[in-house]
N, C-alpha and C positions, 0 to 999 in steps of 0.2 A: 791459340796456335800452339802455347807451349803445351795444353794437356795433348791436344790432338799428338804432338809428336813423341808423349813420353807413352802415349798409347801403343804409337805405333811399334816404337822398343821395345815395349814391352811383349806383341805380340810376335815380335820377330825373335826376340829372347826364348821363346815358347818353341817357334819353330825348330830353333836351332837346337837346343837343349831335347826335345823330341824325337829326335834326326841321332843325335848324338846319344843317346840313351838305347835306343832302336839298336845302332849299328855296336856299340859295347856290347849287350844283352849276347846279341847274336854272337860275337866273337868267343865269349865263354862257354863250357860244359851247360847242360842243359839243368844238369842240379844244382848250379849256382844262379838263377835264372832269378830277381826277384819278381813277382806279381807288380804290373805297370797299370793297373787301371785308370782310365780315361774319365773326367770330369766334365762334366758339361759347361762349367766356365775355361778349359781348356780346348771344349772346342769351335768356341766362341770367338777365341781371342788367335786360331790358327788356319789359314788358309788351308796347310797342308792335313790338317783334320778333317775339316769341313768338305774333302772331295768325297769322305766315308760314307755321306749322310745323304748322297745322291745316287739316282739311279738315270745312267745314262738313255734320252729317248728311242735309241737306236733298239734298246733291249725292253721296251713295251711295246714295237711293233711285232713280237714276235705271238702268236696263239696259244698260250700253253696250253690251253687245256687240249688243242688238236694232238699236242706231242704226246698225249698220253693214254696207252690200247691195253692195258693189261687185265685181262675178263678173267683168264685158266691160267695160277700160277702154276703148276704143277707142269703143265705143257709149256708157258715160255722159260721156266727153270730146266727144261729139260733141254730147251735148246741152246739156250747158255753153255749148257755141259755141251752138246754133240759139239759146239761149235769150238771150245777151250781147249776139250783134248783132243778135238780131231776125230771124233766120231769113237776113240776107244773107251769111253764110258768114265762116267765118277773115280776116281780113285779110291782103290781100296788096302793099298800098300799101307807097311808101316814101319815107321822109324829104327834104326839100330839106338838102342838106350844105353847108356851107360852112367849108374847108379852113383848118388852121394860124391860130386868131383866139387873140387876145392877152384876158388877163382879168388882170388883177394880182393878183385874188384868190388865185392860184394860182401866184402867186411862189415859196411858200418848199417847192415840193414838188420834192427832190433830184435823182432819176431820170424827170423829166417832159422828155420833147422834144419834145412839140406835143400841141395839143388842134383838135381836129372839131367844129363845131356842128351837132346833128341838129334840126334843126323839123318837126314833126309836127303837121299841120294838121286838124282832124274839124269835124265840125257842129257848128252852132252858135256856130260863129266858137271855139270852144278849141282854145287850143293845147298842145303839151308840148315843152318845150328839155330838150334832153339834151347831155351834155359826152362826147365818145370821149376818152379820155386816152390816149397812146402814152406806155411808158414807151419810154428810151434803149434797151435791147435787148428787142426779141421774139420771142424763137427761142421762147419756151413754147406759141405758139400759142394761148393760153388766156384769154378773155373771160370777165370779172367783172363782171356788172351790177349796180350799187350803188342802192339806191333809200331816199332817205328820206320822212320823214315828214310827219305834220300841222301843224309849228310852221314850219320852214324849211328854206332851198333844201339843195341837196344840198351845197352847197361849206361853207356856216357850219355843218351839221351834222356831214358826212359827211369834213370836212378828214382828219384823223385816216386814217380807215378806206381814204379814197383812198390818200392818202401813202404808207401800209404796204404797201397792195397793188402800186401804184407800187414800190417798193423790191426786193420779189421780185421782180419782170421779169413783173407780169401787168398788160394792159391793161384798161381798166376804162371802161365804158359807164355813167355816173350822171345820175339822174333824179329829177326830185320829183312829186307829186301832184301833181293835179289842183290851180288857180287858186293852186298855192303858190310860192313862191319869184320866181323871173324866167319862169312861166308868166299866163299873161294872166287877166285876172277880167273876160270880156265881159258886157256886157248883151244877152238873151236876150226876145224876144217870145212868151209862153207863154199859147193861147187861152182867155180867159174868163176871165184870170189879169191879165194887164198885160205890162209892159218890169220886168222883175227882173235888178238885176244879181250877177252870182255872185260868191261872195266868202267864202263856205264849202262845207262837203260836203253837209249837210241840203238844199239849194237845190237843188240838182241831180238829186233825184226827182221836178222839174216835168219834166227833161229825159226823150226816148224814151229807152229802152234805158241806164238813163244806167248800172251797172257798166262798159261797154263803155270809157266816158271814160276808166276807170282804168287797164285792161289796155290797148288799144290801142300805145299809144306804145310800152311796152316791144317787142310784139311787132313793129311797124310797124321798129322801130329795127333789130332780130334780121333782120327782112329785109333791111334792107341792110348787117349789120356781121357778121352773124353768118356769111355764105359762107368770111370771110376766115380763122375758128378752126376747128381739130378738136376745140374741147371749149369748152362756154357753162356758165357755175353764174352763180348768182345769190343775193342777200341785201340785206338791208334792217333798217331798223330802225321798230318804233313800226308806222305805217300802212304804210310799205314792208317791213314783217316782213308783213301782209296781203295787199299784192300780190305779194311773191314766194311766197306761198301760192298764188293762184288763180294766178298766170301759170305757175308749175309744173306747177300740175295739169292746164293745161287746150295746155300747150307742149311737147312732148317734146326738143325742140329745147334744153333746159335739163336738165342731164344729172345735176347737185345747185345743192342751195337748201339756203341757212341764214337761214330767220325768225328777228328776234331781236325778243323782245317785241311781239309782232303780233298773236296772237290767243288763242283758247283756244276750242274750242266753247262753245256756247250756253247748253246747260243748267247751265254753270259760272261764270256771271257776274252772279247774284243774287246780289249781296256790297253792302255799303254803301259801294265805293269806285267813284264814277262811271265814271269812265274806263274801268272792265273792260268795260260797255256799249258805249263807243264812236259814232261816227259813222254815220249810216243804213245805208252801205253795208257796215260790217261785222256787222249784224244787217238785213238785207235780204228778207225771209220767202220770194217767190217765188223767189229764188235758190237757198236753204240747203233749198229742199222739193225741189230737182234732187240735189242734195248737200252734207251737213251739211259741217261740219267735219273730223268724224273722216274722211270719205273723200275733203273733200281735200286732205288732209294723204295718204293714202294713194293717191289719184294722181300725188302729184309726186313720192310716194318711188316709184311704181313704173314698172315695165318694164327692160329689159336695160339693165345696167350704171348703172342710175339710183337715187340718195336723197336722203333730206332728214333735216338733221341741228337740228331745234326747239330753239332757246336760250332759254332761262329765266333771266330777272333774280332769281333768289327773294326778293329783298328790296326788288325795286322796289314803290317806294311809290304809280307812275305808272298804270299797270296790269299784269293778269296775272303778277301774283308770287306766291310760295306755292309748293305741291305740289301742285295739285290734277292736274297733267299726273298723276298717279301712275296716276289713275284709270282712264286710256285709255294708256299708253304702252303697255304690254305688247301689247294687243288690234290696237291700230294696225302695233303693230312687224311683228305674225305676219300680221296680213292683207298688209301690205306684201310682206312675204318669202316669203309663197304668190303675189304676182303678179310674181315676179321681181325686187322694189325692195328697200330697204333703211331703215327709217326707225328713228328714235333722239332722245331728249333731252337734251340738256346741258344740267348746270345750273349757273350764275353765282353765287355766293357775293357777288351785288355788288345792293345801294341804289339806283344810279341808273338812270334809264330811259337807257342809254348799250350802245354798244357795244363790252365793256369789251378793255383787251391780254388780259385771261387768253381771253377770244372769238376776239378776231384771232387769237392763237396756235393754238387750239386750229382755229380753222377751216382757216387754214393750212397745220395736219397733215392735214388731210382735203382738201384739194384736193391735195395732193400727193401724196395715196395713189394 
């Protein structure tokens, strides 16, 4: 009786400590973030782990292989576009640049010799600021578009992930969503509606077309940075694990992508943990009725010389953690690699909604292949 109870402390010690680790992590800067990975005697000894390690029966009734049509990228990519901008075509604008500007925030990044401000101006008075980072040498010729997420800008998130990249000798294009960071939250005049000012993502379904706000910038930016590489990938974390989804699939001009933590299809996010839902635009109905998830995930891994490498937190408590990728890897990988791409899952052994070094490293190896 007494081991059975010093058991039990011990696995509620676990939980709690877990729980509490989880919610600190989150409260801080994303560069102060340390790497959480998860032990297989830790998830032995915690109930609250072992929900990771399941895959609810609700979500193997579903067919996947029925959910997936994609024969002609080139035609369903096209439709993507008519349907984004509204039928007025690809974007082909480009940024206002302004050369060599000073940010202190970006003091302690080793191999930085100068940074580019890209502004990117659309309707509606929004805007998106993007950061070009030069490291000291660029003989790699190779552009990293870094894109964060729903909470903040790219520098307090994304420090970390720039730095590293930075340090190999790749230069790096970083960006944040929409009215986040040092992008603007204008007041908008919406008929029959009022003056609304924006200041989240739900808002922005008053707007035409409004996906368009999301992808735009990156690609807008791609026009004017992208002439200067022989090879563009792209990654994000959280909401910019979503837009380096759809800007892949719908960009060829982005040659590999690593979402991390960004989405999961639809039929897999009946869980009691909110956040696997998400913001309007990543459950968007007129959109995902052009193509779901699974295919475009399988647009951006496909065509010559092109994939996408899906990172999975499995122990993120933020959202999309678990196994439930298991359900569609296989189906996505083969459709992928009938249309010439490449696509594949890694999975993180780590708690935090983070981009963790065992990520960086292993993406690393894959841009270097």
């Amino acid at each position: 009786m007494k081991d059975l109870l010093i058991g039990a402390a011990i696995g509620a010690m676990i939980v709690l400590s877990t729980q509490m680790l989880f919610f600190a992590e989150r409260s801080k800067p994303a560069k102060f973030y340390r790497s959480t990975r998860i032990r297989a005697e830790d998830v032995r000894r915690s109930p609250l782990l072992q929900r990771y390690e399941v895959i609810e029966p609700l979500f193997r009734e579903t067919n996947v292989e029925s959910l997936i049509a994609v024969t002609n990228l080139q035609e369903r990519r096209q439709q993507l576009i008519d349907f984004i901008w509204g039928g007025r075509g690809f974007p082909r604008a480009t940024p206002e640049v302004e050369r060599d500007i000073v940010d202190t925030r970006c003091n302690d990044l080793p191999n930085l010799k100068s940074i580019d401000r890209l502004t990117v101006s659309m309707d509606s008075g929004i805007n998106s600021i993007a950061y070009h980072f030069h490291p000291k040498t660029e003989e790699k010729k190779h552009l990293i578009i870094y894109h964060s997420g729903h909470e903040i800008d790219f520098i307090d998130e994304g420090e970390r992930t720039i730095g590293f990249l930075l340090d190999h000798d790749y230069s790096v294009l970083a960006l944040a969503m929409p009215l986040v960071g040092i992008n603007n939250k204008p007041v908008i005049e919406v008929e029959r509606i009022g003056n609304i000012r924006l200041h989240n993502h739900d808002q922005m379904k008053y707007l035409d077309d409004p996906i368009r706000f999301f992808l735009e910038p990156v690609i807008v930016c791609i026009n004017q940075v992208g002439k200067d590489y022989s090879r563009i990938s792209m990654g994000g974390l959280s909401g910019g694990g979503w837009t380096t989804v759809l800007c892949s699939a719908i960009d060829e001009r982005i040659s590999s992508s690593y979402p991390v933590s960004g989405s999961l299809p639809v039929f897999l996010r009946f869980t009691d943990r909110p956040n696997d839902w998400g913001d309007f635009e990543q459950t968007y109905p007129d959109l995902y009725r052009i193509s779901n998830y699974l295919e475009l995930y399988i647009l951006g891994a496909s065509g010559k010389g092109r994939k996408q490498r899906q990172i999975i937190n499995k122990y993120d408590k933020c959202a999309f953690g678990g196994i439930r990728y298991q359900l569609y890897e296989g189906m996505v990988s083969e459709a992928a690699r009938n249309l010439g791409g490449d696509f594949a899952v890694f999975v993180d052994n780590q708690m935090q909604h983070i981009i963790s070094d065992d990520a960086l490293e292993y993406i690393l190896t894959e841009l270097d292949q």
